[in-house]
C-alpha positions as a Markdown table, in Angstrom:
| # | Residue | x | y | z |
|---|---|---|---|---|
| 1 | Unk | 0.0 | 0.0 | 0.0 |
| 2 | Unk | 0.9 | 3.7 | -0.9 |
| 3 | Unk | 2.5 | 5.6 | 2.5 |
| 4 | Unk | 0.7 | 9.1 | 2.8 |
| 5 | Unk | 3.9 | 9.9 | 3.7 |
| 6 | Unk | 6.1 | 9.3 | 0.7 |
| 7 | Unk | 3.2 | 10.7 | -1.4 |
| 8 | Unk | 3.3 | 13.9 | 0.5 |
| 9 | Unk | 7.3 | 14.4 | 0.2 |
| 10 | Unk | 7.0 | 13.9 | -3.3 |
| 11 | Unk | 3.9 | 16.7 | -3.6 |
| 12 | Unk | 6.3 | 19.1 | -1.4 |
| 13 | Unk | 9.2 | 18.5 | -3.4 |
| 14 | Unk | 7.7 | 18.8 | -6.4 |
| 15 | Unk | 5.7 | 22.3 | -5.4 |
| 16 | Unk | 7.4 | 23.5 | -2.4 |
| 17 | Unk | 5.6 | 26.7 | -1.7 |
| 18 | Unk | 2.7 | 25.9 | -3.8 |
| 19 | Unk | 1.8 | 22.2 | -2.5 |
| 20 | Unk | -0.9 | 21.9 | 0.3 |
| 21 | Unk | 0.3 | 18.5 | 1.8 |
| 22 | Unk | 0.8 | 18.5 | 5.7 |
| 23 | Unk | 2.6 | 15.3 | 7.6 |
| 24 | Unk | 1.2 | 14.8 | 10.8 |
| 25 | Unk | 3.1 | 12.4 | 13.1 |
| 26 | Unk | 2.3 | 10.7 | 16.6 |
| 27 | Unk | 5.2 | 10.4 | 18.7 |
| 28 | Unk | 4.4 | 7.5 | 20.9 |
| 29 | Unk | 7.9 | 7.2 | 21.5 |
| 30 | Unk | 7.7 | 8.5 | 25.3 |
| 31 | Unk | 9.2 | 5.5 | 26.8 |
| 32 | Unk | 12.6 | 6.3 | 26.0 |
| 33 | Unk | 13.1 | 9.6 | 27.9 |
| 34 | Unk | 9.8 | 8.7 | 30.9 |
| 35 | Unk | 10.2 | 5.1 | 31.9 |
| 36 | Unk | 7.1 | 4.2 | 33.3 |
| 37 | Unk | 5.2 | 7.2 | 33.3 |
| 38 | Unk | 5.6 | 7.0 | 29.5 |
| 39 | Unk | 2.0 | 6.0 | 28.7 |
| 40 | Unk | 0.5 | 8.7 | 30.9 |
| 41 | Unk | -1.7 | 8.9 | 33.9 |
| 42 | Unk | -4.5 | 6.2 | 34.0 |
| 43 | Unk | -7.9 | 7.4 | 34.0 |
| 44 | Unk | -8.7 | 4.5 | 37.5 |
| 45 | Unk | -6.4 | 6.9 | 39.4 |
| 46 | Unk | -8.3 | 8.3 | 42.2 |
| 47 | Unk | -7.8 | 11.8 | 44.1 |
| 48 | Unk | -4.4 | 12.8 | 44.7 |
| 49 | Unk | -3.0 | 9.2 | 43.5 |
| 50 | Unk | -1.0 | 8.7 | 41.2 |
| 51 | Unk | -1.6 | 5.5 | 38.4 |
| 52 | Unk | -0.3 | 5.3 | 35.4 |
| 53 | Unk | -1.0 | 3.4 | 32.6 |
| 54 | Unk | 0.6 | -0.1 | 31.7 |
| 55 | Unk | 3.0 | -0.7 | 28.7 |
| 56 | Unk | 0.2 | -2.6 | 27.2 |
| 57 | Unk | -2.6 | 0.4 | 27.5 |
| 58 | Unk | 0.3 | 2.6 | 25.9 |
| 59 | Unk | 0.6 | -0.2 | 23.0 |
| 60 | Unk | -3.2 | -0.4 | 22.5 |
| 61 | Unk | -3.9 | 3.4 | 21.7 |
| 62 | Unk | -1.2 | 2.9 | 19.5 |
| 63 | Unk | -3.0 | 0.2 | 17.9 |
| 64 | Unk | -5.9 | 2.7 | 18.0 |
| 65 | Unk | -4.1 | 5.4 | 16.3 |
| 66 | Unk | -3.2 | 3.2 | 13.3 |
| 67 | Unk | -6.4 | 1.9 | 12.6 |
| 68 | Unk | -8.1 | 5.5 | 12.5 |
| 69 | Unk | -5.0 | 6.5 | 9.6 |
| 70 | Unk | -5.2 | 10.0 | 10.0 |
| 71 | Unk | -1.6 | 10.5 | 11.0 |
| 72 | Unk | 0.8 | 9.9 | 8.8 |
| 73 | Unk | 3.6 | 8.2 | 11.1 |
| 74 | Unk | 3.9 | 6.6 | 14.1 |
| 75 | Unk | 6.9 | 7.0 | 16.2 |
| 76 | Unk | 7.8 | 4.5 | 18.9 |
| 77 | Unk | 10.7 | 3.0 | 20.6 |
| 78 | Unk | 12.3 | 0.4 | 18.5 |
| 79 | Unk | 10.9 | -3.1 | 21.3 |
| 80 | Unk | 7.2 | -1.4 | 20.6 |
| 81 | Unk | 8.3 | -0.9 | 17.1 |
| 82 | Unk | 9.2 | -5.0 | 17.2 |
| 83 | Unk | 5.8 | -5.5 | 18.5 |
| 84 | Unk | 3.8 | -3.8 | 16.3 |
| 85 | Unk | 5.6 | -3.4 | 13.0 |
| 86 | Unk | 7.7 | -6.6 | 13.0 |
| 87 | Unk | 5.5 | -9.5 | 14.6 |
| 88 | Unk | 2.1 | -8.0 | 14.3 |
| 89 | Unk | 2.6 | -6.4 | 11.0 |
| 90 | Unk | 0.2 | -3.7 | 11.4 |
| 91 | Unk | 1.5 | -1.0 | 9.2 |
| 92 | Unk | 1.7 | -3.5 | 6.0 |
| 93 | Unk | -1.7 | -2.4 | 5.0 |
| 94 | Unk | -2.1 | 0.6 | 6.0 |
| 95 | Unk | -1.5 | 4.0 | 4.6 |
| 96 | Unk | 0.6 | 4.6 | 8.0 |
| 97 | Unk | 4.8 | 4.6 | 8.0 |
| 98 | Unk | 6.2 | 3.3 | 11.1 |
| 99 | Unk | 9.1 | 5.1 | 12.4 |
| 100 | Unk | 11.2 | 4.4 | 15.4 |
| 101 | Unk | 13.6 | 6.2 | 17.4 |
| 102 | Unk | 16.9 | 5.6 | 16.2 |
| 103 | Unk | 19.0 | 7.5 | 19.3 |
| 104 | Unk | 18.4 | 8.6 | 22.6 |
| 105 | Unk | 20.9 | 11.6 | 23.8 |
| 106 | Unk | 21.0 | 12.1 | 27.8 |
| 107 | Unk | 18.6 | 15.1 | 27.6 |
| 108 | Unk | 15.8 | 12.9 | 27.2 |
| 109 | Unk | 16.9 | 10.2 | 30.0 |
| 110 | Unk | 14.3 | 11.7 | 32.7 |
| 111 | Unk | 13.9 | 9.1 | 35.1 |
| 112 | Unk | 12.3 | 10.2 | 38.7 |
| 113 | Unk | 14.8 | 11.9 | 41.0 |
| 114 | Unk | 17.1 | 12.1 | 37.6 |
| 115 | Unk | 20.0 | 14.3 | 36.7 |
| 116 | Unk | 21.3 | 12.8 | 33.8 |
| 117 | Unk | 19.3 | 15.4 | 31.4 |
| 118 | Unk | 20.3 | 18.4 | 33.3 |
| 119 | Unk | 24.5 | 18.8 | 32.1 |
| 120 | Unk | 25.2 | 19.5 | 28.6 |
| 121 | Unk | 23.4 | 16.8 | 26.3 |
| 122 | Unk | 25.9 | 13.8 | 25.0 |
| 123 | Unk | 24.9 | 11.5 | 21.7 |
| 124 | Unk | 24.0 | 8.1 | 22.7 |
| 125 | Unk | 22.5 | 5.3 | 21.0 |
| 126 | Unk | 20.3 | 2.5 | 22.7 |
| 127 | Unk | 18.7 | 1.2 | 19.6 |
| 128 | Unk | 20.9 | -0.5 | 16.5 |
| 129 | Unk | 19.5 | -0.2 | 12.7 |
| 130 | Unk | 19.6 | -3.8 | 12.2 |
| 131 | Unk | 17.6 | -4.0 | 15.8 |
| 132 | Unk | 15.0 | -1.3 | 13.8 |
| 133 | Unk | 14.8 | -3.1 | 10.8 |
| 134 | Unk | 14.9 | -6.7 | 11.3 |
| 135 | Unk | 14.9 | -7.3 | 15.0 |
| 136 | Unk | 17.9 | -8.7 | 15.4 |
| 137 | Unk | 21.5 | -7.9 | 14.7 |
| 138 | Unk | 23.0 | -8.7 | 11.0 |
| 139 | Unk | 19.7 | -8.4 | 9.1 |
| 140 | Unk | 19.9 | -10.3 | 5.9 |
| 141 | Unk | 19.4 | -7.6 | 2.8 |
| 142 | Unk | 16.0 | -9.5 | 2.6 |
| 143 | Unk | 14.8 | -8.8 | 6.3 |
| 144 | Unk | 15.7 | -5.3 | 6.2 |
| 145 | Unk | 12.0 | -4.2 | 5.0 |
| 146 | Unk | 10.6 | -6.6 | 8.0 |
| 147 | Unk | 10.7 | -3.3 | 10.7 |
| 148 | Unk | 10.9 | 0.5 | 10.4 |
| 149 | Unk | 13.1 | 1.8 | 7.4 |
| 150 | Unk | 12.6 | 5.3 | 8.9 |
| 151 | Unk | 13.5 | 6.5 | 12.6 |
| 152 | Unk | 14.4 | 9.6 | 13.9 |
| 153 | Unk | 17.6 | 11.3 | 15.1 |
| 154 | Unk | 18.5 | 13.6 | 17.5 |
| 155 | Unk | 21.2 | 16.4 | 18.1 |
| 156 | Unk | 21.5 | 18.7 | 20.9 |
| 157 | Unk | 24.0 | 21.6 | 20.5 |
| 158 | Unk | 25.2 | 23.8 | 23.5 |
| 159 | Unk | 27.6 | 26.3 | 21.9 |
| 160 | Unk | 30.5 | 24.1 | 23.2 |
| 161 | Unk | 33.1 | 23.3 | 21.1 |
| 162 | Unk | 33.8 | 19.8 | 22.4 |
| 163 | Unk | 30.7 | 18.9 | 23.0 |
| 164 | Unk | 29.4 | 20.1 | 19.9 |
| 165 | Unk | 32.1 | 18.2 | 17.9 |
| 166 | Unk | 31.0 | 14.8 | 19.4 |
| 167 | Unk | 27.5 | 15.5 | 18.6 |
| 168 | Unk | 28.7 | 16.1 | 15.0 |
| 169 | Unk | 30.9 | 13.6 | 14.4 |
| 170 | Unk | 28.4 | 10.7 | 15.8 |
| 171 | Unk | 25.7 | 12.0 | 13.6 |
| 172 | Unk | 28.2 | 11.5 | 10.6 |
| 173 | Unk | 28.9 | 7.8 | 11.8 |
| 174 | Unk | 24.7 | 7.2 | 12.1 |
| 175 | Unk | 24.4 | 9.0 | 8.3 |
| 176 | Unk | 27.0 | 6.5 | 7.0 |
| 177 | Unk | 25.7 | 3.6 | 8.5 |
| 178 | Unk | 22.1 | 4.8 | 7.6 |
| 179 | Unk | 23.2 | 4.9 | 4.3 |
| 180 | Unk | 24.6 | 1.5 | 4.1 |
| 181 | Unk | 21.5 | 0.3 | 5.3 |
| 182 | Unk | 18.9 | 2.1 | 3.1 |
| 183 | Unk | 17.5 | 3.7 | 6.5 |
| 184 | Unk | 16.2 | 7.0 | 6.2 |
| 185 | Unk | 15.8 | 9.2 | 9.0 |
| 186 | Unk | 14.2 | 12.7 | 10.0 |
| 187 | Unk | 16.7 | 14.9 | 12.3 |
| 188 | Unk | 15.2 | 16.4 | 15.8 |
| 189 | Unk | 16.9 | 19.7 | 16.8 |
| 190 | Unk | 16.7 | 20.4 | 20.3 |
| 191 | Unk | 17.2 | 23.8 | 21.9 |
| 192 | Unk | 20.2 | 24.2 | 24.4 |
| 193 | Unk | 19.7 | 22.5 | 27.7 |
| 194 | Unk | 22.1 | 24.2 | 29.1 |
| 195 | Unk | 20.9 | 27.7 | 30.3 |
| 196 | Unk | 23.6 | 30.1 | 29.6 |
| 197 | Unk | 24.6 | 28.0 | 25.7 |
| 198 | Unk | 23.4 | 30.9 | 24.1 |
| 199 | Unk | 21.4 | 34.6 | 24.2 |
| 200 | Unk | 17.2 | 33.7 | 24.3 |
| 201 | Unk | 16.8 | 36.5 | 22.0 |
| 202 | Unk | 19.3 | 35.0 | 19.2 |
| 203 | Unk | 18.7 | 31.4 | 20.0 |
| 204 | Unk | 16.1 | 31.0 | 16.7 |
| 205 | Unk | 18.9 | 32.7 | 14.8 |
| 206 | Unk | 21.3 | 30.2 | 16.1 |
| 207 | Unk | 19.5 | 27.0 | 15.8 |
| 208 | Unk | 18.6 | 27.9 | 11.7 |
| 209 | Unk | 22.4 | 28.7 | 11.3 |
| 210 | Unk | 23.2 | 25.6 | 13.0 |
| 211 | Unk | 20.8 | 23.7 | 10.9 |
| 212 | Unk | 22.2 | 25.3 | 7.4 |
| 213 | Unk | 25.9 | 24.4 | 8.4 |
| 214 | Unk | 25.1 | 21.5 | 9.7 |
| 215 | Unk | 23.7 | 19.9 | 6.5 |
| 216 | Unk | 25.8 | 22.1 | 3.9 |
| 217 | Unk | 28.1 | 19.1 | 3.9 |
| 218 | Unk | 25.9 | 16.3 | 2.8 |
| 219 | Unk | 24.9 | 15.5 | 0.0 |
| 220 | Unk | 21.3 | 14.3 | -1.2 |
| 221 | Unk | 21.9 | 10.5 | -0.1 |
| 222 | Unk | 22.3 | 11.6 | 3.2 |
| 223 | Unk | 19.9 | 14.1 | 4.4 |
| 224 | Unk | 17.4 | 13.9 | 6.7 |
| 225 | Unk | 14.0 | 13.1 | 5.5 |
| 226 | Unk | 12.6 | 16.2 | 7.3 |
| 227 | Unk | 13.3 | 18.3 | 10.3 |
| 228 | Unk | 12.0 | 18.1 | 14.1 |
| 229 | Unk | 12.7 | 21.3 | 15.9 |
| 230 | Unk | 10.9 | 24.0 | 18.3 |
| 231 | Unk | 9.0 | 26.2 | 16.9 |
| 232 | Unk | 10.5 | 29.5 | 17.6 |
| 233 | Unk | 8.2 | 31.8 | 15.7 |
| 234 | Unk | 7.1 | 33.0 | 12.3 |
| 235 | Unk | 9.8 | 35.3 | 11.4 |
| 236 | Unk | 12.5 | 32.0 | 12.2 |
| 237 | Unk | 10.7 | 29.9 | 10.8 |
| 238 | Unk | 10.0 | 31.6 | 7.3 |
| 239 | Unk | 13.7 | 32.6 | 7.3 |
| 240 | Unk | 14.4 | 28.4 | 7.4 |
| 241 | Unk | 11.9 | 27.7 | 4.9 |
| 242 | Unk | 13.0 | 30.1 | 2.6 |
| 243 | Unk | 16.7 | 29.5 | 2.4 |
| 244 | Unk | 15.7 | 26.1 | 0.9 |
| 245 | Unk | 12.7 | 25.3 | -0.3 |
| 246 | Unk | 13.5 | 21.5 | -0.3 |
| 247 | Unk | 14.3 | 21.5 | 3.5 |
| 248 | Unk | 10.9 | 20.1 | 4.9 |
| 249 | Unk | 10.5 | 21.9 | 8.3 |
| 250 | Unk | 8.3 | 20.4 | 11.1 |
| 251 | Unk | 7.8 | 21.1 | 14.4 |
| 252 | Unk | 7.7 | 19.3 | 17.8 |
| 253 | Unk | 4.8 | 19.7 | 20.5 |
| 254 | Unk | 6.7 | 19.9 | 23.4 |
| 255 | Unk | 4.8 | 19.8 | 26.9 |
| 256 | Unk | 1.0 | 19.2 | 26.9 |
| 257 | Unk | -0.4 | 22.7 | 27.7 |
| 258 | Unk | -4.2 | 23.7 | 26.7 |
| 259 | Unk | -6.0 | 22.4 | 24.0 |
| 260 | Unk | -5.8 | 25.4 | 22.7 |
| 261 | Unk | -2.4 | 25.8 | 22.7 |
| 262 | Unk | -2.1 | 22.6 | 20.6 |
| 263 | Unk | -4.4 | 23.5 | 18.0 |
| 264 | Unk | -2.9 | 27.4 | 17.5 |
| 265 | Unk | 0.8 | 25.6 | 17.6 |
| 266 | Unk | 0.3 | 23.4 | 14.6 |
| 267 | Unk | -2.3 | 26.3 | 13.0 |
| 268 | Unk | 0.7 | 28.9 | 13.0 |
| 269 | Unk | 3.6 | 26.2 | 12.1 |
| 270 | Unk | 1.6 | 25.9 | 9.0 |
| 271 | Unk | 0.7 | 29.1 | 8.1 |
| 272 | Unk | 4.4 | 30.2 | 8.3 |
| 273 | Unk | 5.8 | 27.1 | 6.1 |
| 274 | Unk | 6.3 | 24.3 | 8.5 |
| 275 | Unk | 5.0 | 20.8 | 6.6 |
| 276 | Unk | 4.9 | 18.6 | 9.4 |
| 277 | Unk | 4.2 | 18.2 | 13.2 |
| 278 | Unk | 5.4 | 16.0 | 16.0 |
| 279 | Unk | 3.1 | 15.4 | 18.8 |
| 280 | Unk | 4.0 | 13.2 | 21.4 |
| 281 | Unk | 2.5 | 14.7 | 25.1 |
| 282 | Unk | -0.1 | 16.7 | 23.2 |
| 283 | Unk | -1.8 | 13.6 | 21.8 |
| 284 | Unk | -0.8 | 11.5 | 24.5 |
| 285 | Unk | -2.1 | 13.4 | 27.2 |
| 286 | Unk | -5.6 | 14.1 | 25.4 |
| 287 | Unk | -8.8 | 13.3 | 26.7 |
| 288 | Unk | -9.8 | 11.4 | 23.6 |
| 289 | Unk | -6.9 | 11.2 | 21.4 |
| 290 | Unk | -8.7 | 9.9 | 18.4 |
| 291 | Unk | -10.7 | 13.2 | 18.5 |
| 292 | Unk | -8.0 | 15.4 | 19.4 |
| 293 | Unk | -5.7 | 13.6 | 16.3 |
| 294 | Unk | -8.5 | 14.2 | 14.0 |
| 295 | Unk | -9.2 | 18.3 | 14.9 |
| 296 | Unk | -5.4 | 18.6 | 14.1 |
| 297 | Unk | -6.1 | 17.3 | 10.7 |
| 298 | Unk | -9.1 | 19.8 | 9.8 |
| 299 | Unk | -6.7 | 22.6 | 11.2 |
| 300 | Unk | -3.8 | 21.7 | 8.8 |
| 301 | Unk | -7.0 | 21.6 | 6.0 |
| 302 | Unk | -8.4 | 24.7 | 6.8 |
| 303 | Unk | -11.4 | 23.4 | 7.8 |
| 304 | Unk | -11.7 | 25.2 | 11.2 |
| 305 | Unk | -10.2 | 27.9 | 13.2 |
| 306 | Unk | -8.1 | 26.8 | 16.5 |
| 307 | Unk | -10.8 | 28.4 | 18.9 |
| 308 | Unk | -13.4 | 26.9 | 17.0 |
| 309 | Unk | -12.0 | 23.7 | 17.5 |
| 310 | Unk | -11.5 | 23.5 | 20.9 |
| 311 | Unk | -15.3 | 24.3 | 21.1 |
| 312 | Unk | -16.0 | 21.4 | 19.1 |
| 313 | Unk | -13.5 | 19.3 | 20.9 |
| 314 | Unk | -15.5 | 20.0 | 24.3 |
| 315 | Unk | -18.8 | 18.6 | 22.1 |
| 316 | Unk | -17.3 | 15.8 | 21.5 |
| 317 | Unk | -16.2 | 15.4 | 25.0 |
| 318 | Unk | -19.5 | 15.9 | 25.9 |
| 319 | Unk | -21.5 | 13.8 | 24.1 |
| 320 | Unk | -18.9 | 10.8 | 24.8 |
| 321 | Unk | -19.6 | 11.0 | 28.5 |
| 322 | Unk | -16.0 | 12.4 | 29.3 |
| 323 | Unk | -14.9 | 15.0 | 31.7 |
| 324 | Unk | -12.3 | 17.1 | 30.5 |
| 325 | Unk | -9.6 | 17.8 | 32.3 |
| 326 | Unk | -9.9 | 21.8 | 32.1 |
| 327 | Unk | -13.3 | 23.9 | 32.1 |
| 328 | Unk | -13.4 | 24.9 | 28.1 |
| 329 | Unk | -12.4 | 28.7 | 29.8 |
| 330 | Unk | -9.6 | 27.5 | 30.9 |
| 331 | Unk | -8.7 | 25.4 | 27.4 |
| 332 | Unk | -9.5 | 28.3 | 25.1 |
| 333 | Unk | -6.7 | 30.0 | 27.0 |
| 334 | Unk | -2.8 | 29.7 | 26.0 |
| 335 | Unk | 0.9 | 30.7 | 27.6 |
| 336 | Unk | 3.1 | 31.1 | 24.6 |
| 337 | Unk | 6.5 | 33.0 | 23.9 |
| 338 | Unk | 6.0 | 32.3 | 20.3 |
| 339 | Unk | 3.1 | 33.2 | 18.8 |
| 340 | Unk | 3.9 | 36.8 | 17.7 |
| 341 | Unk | 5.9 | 37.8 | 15.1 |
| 342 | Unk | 9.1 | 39.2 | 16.6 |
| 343 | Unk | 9.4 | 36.0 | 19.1 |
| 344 | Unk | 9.2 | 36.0 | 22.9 |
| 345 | Unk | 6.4 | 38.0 | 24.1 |
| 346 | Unk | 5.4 | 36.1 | 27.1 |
| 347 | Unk | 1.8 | 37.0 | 27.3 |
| 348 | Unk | -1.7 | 34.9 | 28.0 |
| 349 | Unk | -4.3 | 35.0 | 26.0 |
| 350 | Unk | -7.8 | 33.7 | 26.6 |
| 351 | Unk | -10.4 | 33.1 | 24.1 |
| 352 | Unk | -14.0 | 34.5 | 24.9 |
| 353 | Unk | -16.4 | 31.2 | 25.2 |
| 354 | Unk | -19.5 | 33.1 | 23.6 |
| 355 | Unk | -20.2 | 32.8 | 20.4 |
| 356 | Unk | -20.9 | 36.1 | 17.9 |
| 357 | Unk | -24.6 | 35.2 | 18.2 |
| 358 | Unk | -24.9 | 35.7 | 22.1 |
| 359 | Unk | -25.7 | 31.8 | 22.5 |
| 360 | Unk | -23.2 | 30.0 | 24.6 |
| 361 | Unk | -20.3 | 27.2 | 23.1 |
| 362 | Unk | -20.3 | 23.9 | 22.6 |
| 363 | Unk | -19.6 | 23.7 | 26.4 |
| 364 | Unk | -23.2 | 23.6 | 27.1 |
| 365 | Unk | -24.1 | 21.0 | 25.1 |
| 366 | Unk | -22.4 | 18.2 | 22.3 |
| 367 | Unk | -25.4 | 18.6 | 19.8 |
| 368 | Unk | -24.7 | 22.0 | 18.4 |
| 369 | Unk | -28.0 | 23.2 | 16.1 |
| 370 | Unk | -27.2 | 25.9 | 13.9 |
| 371 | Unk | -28.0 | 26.6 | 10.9 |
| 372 | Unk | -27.8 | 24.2 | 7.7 |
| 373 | Unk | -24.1 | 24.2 | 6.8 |
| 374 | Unk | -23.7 | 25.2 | 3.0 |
| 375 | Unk | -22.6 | 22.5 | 0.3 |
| 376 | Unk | -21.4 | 22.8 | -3.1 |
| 377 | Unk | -22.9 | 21.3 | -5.9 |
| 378 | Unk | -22.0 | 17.8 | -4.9 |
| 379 | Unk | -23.7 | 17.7 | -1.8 |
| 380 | Unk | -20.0 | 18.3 | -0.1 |
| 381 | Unk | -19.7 | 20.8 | 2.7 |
| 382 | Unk | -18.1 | 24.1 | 1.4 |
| 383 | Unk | -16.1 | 25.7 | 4.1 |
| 384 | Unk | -15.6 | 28.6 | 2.7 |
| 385 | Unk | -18.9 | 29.6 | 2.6 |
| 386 | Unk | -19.7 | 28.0 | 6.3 |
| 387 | Unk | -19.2 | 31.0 | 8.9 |
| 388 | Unk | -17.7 | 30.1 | 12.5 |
| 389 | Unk | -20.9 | 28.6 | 13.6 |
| 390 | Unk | -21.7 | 26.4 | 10.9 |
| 391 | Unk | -18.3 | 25.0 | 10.8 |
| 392 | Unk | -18.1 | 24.7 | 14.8 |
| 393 | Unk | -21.1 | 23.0 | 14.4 |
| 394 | Unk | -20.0 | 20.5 | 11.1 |
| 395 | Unk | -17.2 | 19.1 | 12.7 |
| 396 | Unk | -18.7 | 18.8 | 16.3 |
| 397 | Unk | -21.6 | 16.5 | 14.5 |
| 398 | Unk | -19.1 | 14.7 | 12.9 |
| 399 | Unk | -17.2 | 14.0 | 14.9 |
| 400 | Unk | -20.1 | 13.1 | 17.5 |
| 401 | Unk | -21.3 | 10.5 | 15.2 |
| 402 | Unk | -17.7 | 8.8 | 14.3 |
| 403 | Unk | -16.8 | 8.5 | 18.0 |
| 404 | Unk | -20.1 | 8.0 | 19.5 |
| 405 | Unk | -20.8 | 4.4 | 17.6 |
């Protein structure tokens, strides 16, 4: 079956700034930095206790995720990768690529009581190719297409020269050995973890530069599939997209926030020229992720506003019978140092929870009743002509009815 995926590189490539493809990725990959708070808090815990759920819950939503195929990738560790893409071959029919995660540099080792992600990040590698690809060392050319042929790879620079070099010179030996192995592989950026690596206010400058020198030295063979990196603003990002076109930008999720912080992050990547987004704690951490994994995909459409979809997302909350973990108030509200144009701004914003009508949100009730959303001439719904209402209300139905079965 055709990978949405390699489709979508090809469209970008093709029509960089013209091309209206958007990669959406689920990073269930959360057991290699969390341990066994990877797979989130269960929803048995009681009061002030804390449960989390099993390896095997974790693994099931994954399951979950793949059989709805509106991401295009799934990220995991490379033993859930095993499990899923190897012995249960889930991905060979679906429109889904798995991916696994192909390092795992000390920033992300964050056991409880921890300090091994504090210092200066240092490259390490827990996972082998072959492991990826085959499950086993010395894969057979044959077995290599058995597991993942795509993972991701991370890099952490500090401004230190030593450190730095290492970083470098590790990445060259994984690109090499990558290569050998007809693995691709997307590259994950990371900020400084060290606090004084560089200035906050030229960080975004020197991340980009980074990026561009980096990657000047390899060729085509070599280069990462796309990027993973923090979104550090329009003007950054718009200065990374257009120094090469054919550099597909995409952005990670970071911490969980609001709803609404989610929805405007992956909203404003997109309008600026990022093509794909990461979300690991965002999804993860989601009431119903399903829902929550299909609203991103109407927002990289254009078929809803952020604020409007949190609305909708508390419909669909509501109809289902689930309490959400904020009051929609509290969700259509958002603590961001990226959103405006020069970069840090450091500001909330809250969202009103009335309509333009008067009548209150999709808080009060999951069966939104406006008026008759407008269609085209093939019956389809045509967003353009639907105003806020009609489109909070389209999607909240919709989604009521594909969840609620």
């Amino acid at each position: 079956m055709e990978k949405s995926l390699d489709r979508k590189i090809q469209s970008i490539h093709a029509d960089p700034s013209g091309s209206k493809e958007f990669i959406i990725a689920d990073a269930k990959d959360a057991d290699m930095a969390f341990g066994i708070g990877a797979p989130g808090l269960s929803p048995e815990r009681h009061d002030q206790e804390l449960k989390y759920k099993t390896l095997a819950e974790y693994r099931q939503q994954i399951r979950e995720v793949i059989q709805q195929e509106v991401v295009d990738i799934v990220l995991m560790s490379a033993s859930t990768s095993e499990k899923l893409t190897i012995d249960e071959r889930l991905f060979d029919n679906s429109p889904i690529t798995p991916a696994a995660r192909a390092n795992d540099t000390t920033d992300v080792h964050v056991p409880r009581g921890g300090k091994i992600h504090i210092p200066a990040a240092k490259p390490f590698r827990s996972a082998s190719l072959d492991h990826i690809q085959c499950g086993h060392l010395d894969c057979k050319p044959e077995e290599r297409a058995y597991g993942a042929d795509l993972g991701l790879y991370s890099v952490t620079f500090n401004n230190n020269l030593e450190d730095d070099l290492d970083t470098l010179e590790r990445y060259k030996e994984f690109r090499e050995e990558a290569e050998r192995k007809k693995f691709r592989h997307f590259l994950e950026i990371f900020d400084p973890n060290t606090s004084n690596a560089v200035a906050s206010d030229v960080a975004p400058g020197f991340i980009n530069d980074l990026i561009a020198r980096t990657l000047a030295g390899v060729t085509s063979a070599g280069r990462p599939t796309f990027l993973k990196m923090v979104y550090h603003g329009p003007r950054a990002m718009e200065e990374l997209v257009a120094y090469d076109p054919h550099l597909i930008v995409g952005i990670l999720g970071g911490s969980a926030g609001t709803t609404l912080d989610a929805f405007q992050l992956i909203y404003d990547a997109k309008k600026y020229g990022a093509r794909v987004a990461l979300f690991g704690r965002k999804i993860n951490q989601a009431e119903h992720q399903l829902a929550f994994i299909q609203f991103l995909r109407f927002l990289v459409e254009d078929k809803i506003q952020p604020v409007e979809a949190v609305q909708a997302y508390h419909g669909v909350l509501q109809e289902l019978g689930i309490k959400p973990h904020r009051e929609l108030e509290v969700d259509l509200t958002y603590q961001t140092a990226v959103m405006s144009y020069g970069g840090e701004d450091g500001k909330t914003f809250s969202f009103p929870t009335k309509k333009a009508n008067g009548k209150p949100a999709a808080k009060t009730s999951g069966k939104t009743t406006s008026s008759q959303p407008a269609t085209n001439g093939n019956g389809a719904p045509d967003f353009a002509s639907m105003n806020s209402e009609q489109r909070l209300a389209y999607h909240q139905n919709r989604l009521n009815r594909m969840f609620g079965e």
